[in-house]
C-alpha positions as CSV (number, residue, x, y, z in Angstrom):
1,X,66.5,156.0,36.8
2,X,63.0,154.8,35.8
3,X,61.9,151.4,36.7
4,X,58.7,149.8,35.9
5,X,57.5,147.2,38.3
6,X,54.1,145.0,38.3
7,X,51.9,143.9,41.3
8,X,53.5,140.4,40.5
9,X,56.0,138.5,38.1
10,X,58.7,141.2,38.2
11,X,62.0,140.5,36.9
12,X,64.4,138.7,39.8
13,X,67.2,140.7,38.7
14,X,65.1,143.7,38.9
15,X,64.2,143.0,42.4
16,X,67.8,142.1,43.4
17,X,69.2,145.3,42.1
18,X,66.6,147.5,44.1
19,X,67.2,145.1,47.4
20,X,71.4,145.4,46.8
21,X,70.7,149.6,45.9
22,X,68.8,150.0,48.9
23,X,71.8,147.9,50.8
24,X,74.0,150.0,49.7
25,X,72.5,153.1,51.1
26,X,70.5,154.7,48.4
27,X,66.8,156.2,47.5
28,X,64.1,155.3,46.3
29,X,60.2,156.6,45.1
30,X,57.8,153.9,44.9
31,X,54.1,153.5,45.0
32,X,51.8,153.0,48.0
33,X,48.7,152.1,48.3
34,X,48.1,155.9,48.7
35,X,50.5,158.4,47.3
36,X,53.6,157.8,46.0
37,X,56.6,157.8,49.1
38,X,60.0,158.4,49.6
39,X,62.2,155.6,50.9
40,X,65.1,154.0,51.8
41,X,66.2,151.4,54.1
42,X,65.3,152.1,57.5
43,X,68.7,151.3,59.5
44,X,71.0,153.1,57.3
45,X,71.3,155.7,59.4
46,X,72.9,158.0,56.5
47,X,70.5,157.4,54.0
48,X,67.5,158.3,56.8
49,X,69.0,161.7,57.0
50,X,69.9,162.4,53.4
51,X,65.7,162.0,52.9
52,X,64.9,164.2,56.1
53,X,67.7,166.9,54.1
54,X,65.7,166.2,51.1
55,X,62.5,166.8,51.9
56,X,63.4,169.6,55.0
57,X,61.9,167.3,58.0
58,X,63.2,168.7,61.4
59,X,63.9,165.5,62.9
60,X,63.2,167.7,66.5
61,X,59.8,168.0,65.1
62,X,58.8,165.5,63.4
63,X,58.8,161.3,64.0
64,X,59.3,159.6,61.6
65,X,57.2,156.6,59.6
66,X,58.4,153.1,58.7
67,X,57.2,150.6,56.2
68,X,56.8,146.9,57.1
69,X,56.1,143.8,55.0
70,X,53.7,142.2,57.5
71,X,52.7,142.4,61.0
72,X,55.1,139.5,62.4
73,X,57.8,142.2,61.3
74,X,55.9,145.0,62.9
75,X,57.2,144.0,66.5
76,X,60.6,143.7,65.6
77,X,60.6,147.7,65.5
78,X,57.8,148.8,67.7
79,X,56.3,147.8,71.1
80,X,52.8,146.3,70.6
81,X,50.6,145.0,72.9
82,X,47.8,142.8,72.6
83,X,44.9,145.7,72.4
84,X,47.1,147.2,69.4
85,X,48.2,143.8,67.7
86,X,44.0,143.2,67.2
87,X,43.3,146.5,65.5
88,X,46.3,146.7,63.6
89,X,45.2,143.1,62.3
90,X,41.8,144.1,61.5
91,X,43.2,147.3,59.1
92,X,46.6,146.3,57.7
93,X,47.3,145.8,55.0
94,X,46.1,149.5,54.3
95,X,45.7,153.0,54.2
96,X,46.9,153.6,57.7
97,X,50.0,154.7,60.0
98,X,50.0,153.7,63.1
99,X,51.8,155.8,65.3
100,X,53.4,153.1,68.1
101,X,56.1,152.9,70.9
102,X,60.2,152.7,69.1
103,X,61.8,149.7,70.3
104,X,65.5,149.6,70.6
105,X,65.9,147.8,67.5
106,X,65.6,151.1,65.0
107,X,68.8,153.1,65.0
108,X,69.5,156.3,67.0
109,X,67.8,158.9,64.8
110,X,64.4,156.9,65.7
111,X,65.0,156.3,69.1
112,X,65.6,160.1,69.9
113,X,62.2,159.9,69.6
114,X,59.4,157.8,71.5
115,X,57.1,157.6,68.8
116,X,57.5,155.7,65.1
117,X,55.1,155.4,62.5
118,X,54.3,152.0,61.1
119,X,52.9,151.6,57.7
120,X,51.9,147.9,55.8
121,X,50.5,149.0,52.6
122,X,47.9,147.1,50.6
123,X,50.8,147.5,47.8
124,X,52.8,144.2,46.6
125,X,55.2,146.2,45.1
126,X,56.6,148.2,48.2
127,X,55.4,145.2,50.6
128,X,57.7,142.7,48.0
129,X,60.7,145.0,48.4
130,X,60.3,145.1,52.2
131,X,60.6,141.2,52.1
132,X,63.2,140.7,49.9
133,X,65.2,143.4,52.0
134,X,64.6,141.6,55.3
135,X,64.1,145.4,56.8
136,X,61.8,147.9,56.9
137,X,61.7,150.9,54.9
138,X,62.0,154.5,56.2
139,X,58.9,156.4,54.3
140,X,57.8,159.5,54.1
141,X,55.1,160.9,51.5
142,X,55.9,163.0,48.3
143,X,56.7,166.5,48.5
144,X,53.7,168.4,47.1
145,X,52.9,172.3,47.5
146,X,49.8,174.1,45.6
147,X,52.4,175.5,42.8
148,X,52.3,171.8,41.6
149,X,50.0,170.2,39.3
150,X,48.0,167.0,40.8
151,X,49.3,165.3,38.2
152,X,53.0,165.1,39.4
153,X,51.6,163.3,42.2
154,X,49.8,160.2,40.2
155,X,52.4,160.1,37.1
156,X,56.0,158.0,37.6
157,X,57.4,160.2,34.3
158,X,56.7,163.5,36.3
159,X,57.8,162.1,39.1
160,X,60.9,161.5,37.6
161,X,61.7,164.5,35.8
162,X,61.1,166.6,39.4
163,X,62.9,164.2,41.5
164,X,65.0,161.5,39.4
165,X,68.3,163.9,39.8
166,X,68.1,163.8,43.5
167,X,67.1,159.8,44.3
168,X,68.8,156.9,43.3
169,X,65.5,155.3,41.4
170,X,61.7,155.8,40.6
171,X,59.6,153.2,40.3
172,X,57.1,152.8,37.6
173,X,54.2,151.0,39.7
174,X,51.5,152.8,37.7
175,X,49.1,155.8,38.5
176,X,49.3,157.1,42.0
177,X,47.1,158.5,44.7
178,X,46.5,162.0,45.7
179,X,44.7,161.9,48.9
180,X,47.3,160.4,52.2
181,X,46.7,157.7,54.3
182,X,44.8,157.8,57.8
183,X,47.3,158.2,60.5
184,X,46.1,156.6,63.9
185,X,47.8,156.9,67.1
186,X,48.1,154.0,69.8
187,X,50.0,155.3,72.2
188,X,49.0,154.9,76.2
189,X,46.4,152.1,75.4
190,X,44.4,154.8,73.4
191,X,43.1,155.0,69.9
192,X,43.3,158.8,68.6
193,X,43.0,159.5,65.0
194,X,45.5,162.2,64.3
195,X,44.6,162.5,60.2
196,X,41.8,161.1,58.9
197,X,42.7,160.2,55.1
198,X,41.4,157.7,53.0
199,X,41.3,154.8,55.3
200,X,38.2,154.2,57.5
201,X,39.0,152.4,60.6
202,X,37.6,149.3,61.5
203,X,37.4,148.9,65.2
């Protein structure tokens, strides 16, 4: 299914029918502030692994990435400390993943892992969705290989004729990114960027 959405005035209804999908477990593609991502509410534990079978992520390998709606909701889910809370504040919302301590409050497929991922995207759409949900989404970016033209990437319709057998919804928020956001890590009091994308970070 193929859902338009707008930065602002959407529908209610519209809204309520994504928050009570996402309730009940399902998937979602939505824009970022980047590329388009793959979602789904981050502590349903099933629909977390139904996107790691989806996209092939070794959750052994790999940590995963969370989207938040601001940063009061960012410490709910990941251990920051005062250092961290001031950069984070100068950069979000943005382009940027900040890799962070889990706290106990994800479910058991994150804390398996020490790390998570925290996005806030400079995207109303995703960041509205996040609100209305009162929890974080899991994220993780598009599937893209070099068989694929760029334009899948930036175009809801393709998007949705590649993927809208195997998620729940695509949303229409318009044309998409290509290049990925910056990921930062801030782990043992340290800043290390692990991927510089298109955010530059302001320190």
């Amino acid at each position: 299914m193929l859902k338009r959405l707008y930065e602002r005035n959407n529908s209610p209804r519209d809204m309520a029918s994504i928050v009570q999908l996402l309730n009940d477990g399902g998937v979602l593609i939505y824009p970022t502030d980047t590329v388009y991502a793959i979602g789904c509410h981050a502590l349903k534990e099933r629909a977390v692994e139904r996107i790691c079978k989806l996209k092939g992520i070794d959750l052994q390998k790999k940590n995963l990435s969370i989207i938040c709606h601001e940063m009061k909701q960012i410490s709910e889910y990941a251990k920051v400390d005062n250092d961290a809370f001031k950069l984070m504040k100068l950069n979000i919302p943005g382009p940027f993943t900040f890799v962070l301590p889990t706290s106990s409050r994800l479910p058991k497929i994150f804390r398996g892992r020490k790390e998570v991922g925290i996005r806030v995207p400079d995207n109303d759409i995703v960041r509205e969705i996040c609100r209305l949900l009162e929890a974080p989404l899991m994220t993780t970016s598009l599937p893209y290989d070099e068989d694929d033209d760029i334009e899948y990437l930036t175009t809801p319709e393709l998007i949705d004729e590649k993927w809208g057998e195997k998620v729940d919804m695509v949303i229409d928020g318009g044309v998409g990114g290509t290049s990925p956001c910056t990921v930062v890590s801030l782990m043992d009091n340290e800043v290390e960027i692990l991927r510089q994308g298109v955010g530059e970070l302001d320190m």
